[in-house]
C-alpha positions in Angstrom: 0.3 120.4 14.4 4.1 121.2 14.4 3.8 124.5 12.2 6.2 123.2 9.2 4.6 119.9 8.9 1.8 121.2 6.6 4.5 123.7 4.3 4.4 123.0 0.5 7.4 121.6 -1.1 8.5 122.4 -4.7 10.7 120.2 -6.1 14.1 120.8 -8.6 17.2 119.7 -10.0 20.8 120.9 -9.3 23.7 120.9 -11.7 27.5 121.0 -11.0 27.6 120.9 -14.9 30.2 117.8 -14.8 32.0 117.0 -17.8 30.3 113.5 -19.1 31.5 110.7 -20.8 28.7 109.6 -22.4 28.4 105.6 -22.0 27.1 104.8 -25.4 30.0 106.5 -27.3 32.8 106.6 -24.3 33.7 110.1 -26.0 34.1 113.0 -23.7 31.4 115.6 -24.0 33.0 118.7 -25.5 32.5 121.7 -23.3 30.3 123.3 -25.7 28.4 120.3 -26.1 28.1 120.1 -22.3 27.0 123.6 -21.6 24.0 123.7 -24.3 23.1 120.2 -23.0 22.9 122.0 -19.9 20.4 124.8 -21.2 18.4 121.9 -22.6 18.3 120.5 -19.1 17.0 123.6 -17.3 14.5 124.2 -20.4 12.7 120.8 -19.8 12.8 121.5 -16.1 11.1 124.2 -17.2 8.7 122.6 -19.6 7.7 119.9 -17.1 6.7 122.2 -14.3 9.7 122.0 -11.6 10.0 124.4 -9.5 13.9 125.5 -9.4 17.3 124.8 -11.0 20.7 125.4 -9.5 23.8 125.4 -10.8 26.7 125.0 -8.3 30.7 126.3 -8.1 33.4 124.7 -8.3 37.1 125.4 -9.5 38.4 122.1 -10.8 38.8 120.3 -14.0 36.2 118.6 -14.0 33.1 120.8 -13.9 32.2 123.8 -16.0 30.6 126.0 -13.4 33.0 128.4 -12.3 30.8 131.1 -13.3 27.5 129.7 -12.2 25.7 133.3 -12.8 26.4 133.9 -16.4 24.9 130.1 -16.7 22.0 131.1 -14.8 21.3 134.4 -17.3 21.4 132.0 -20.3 19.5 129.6 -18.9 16.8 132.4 -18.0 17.0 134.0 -20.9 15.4 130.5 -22.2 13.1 130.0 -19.6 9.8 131.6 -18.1 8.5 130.6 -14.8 11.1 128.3 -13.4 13.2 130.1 -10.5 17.0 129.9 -10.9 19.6 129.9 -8.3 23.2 129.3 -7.2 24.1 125.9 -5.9 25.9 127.1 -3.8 28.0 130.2 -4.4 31.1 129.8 -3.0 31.0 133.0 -0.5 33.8 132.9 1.5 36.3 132.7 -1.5 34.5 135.9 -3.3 33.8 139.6 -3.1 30.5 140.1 -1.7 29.8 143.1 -3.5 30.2 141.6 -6.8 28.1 138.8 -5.5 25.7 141.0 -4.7 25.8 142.3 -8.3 26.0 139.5 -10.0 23.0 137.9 -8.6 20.6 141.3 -8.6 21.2 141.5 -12.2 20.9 138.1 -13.0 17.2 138.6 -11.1 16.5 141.4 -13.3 17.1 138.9 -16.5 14.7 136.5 -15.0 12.6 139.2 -14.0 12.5 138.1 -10.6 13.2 134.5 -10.5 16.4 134.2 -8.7 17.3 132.8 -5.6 21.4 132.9 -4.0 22.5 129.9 -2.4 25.4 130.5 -0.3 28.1 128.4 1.0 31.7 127.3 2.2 31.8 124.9 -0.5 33.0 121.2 -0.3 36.3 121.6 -2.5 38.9 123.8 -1.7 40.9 125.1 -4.6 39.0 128.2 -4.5 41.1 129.9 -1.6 44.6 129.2 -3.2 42.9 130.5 -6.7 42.0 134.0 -4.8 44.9 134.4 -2.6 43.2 132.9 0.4 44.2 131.3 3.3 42.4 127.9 4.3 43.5 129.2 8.1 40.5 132.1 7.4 38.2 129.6 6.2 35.5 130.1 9.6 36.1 133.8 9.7 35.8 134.6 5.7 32.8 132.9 5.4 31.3 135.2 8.7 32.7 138.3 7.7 31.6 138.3 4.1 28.4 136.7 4.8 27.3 139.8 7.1 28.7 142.6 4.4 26.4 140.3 1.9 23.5 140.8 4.1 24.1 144.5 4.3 24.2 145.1 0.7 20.8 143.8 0.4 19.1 145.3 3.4 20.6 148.8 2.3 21.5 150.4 -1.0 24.6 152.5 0.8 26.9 150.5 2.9 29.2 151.3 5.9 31.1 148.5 6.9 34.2 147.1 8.2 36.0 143.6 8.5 39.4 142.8 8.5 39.9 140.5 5.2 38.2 143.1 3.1 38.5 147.1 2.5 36.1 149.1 4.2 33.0 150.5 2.8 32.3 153.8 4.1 28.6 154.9 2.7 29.2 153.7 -1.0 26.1 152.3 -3.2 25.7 148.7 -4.8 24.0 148.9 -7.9 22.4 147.5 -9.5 19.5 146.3 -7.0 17.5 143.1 -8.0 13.5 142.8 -8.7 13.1 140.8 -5.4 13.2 143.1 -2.5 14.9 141.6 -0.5 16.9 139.0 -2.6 16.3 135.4 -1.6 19.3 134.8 0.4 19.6 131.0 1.9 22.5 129.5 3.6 23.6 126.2 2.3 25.1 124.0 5.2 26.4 120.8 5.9 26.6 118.9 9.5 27.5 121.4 11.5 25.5 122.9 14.4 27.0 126.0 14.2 25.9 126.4 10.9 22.3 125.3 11.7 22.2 127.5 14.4 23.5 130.6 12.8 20.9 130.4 9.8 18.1 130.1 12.3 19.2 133.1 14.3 19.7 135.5 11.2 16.5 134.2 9.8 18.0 132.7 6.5 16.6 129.5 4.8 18.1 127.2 5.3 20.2 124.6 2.6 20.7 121.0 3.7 23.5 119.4 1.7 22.2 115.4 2.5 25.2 113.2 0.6 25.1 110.2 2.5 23.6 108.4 5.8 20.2 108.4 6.5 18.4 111.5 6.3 15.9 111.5 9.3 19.4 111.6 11.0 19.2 115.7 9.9 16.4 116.1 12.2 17.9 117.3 15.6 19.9 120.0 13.2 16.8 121.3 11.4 15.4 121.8 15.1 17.9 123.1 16.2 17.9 125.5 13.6 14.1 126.1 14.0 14.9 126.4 17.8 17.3 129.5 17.3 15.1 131.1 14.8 12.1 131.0 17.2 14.3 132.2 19.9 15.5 135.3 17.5 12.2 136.0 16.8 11.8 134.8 13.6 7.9 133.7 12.2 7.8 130.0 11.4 7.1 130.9 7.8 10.4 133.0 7.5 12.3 129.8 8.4 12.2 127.4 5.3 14.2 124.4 5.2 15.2 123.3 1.8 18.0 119.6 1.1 19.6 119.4 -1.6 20.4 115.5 -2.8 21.5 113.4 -5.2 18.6 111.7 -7.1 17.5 110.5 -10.7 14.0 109.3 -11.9 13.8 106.3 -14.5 11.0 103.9 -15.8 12.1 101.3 -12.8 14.1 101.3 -9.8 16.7 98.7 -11.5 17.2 100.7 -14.3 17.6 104.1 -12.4 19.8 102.2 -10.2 22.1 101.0 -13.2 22.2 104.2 -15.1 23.3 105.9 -12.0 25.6 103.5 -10.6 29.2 103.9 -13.4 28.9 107.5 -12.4 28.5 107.4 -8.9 31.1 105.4 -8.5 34.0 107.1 -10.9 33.2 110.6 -9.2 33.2 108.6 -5.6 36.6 106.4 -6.6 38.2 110.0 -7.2 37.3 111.6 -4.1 38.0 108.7 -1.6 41.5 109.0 -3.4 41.8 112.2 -2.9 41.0 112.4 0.6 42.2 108.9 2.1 38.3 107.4 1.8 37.7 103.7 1.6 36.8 102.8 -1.7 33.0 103.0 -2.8 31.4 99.6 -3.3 28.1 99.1 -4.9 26.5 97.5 -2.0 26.6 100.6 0.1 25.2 102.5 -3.0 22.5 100.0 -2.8 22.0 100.6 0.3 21.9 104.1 0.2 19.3 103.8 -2.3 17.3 101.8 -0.2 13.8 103.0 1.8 15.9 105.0 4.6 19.0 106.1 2.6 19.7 109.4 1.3 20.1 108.5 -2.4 16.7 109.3 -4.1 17.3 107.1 -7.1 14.2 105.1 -8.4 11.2 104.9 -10.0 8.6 108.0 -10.0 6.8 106.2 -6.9 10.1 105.2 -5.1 11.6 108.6 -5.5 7.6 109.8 -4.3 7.6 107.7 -1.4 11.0 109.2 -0.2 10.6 112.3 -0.8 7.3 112.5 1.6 8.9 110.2 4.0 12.0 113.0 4.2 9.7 116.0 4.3 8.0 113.7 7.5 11.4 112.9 9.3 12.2 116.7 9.2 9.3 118.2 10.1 8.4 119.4 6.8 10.2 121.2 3.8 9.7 123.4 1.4 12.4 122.8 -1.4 13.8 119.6 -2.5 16.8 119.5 -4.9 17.7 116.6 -6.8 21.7 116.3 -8.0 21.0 114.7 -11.2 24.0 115.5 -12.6 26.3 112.7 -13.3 29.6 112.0 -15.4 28.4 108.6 -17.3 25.4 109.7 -18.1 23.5 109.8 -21.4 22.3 113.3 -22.1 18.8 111.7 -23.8 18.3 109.7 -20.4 18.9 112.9 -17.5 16.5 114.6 -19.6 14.2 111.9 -19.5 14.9 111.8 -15.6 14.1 115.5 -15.5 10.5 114.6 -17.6 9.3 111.6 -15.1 10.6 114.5 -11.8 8.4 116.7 -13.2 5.3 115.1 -14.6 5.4 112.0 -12.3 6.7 112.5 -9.5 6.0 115.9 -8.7 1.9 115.5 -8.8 2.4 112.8 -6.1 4.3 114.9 -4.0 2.2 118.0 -4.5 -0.9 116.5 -4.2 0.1 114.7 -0.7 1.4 117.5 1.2 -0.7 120.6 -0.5 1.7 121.9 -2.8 0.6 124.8 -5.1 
């Protein structure tokens, strides 16, 4: 038996805290409104027994997660058991050190709970913002990756890079419950990427936006390849994907709710970048059995997730973007309810979940 296959999977929801329109109203979600519909959100997750909730980064108009740590304290400061983490944190375009800090305290609020995602990101305002240079954009993420990785293998630090003063023995306080922090690298489609997770030993965060996923499945061995090769344990070497997904009492209906959403956030970006225009038969599609949309009913969204956790090899962490921008606030909660209560006991229950 391939050594992942039989892995348990834990299941959970990630936010880029959007602004919303709500559909019923067309009215514009204050941001206040919008960040305590957010604590809501990651209190049901909570309540319903999921296993994580992330809250990504991003620098734009449009989302209010710029400062995805003090979200995650207020969301543990309402929570108990669920773990909370970064979705991702946009590393190369911060100061590892505070990073670092950020995230230890943020696991002493959830006494223990916290998990850092780290990342390039997928937008790129963040360089400009910090005085970056999108020429660096490789060698950032590198450099400040290994000084993050130092901090939390060592409580005094001597390091040098060149897009960063030295540290020459000082300490990073405060450090977190979890020794060491969780630190897993989020990644797109690049080898490189897969490859350089595997041979530091990181877990390893699949961003899955489109195609089919079981196309994935050479990177995650690749990246299981390398970490063999480093000398890693099998069980060191987790795989988690993060997709977008939302549960509702059919497939129809989870399909219509979704769709207005989709495709205004889609219509933006494919302007933005030269795209072709979204239609809603490739979002069918892309919903379908072999797409990478997990948008259905509790035993469509089942059925995919075991058939992704079979094309990969196993996982152990499945992350469902719910978040979307014409979306009632009553129905994502209700989305987050089925996830956890439906959905989740079919998936535990087939692959040995605790």
């Amino acid at each position: 038996m391939n050594p992942w296959e039989a892995c348990p999977v834990r299941l959970g929801i990630d936010s880029f805290v959007s602004a919303v329109t709500d559909p019923e109203t067309d009215q514009v979600v204050s941001p206040v409104d919008r960040v305590a519909h957010l604590l809501e959100e990651v209190t049901r997750a909570d309540e319903v027994g999921l296993d994580h909730f992330g809250i990504g980064e991003h620098h734009r108009s449009e989302y209010y997660d710029s400062a995805p740590a003090v979200l995650l304290a207020a969301a543990a400061a309402r929570t108990s058991r669920i773990r909370l983490n970064s979705a991702v944190a946009v590393l190369s375009a911060a100061d590892p050190v505070r990073v670092f800090q950020e995230f230890a305290t943020l696991d002493l609020v959830s006494r223990g709970r916290t998990d850092l995602v780290v990342g390039r990101g997928s937008f790129t305002e963040a360089f400009p913002l910090f005085g970056l240079s999108l020429r660096d954009y490789d060698t950032l993420f590198s450099e400040k990756l290994d000084l993050l990785l130092k901090i939390r293998d060592s409580v005094t630090v001597t390091w040098s890079g060149e897009h960063r003063p030295a540290l020459t023995g000082q300490a990073v306080y405060p450090r977190p419950v979890q020794d060491p922090l969780p630190i897993w690298l989020g990644v797109g489609g690049t080898p490189e990427s897969f490859a350089r997770a595997g041979l530091l030993g990181l877990p390893l965060m699949v961003a899955i936006i489109g195609g089919q996923p079981r196309q994935f499945a050479p990177l995650v061995d690749l990246y299981r390849r390398a970490g063999a090769q480093a000398g890693h344990p099998p069980e060191q070497l987790k795989v988690g994907v993060h997709v977008f997904g939302y549960v509702a009492d059919t497939d129809q209906r989870a399909a219509d709710e979704f769709f207005p959403g989709w495709l205004e956030i889609f219509t933006r970006i494919a302007q933005e970048r030269g795209g072709a225009r979204p239609s809603r038969a490739g979002y069918d599609a892309t919903c379908g059995p072999s797409g990478a949309y997990f948008i259905g009913a509790p035993d469509t969204v089942a059925a995919k997730l075991l058939r992704l956790s079979a094309d990969l090899g196993g996982v152990d962490r499945v992350s469902l973007q719910m978040t979307n921008v014409r979306l009632a606030h009553h129905a994502l909660l209700h989305g987050i309810e089925l996830l956890g209560t439906a959905v989740a006991p079919i998936v535990r229950e087939a692959l040995g979940s605790e």
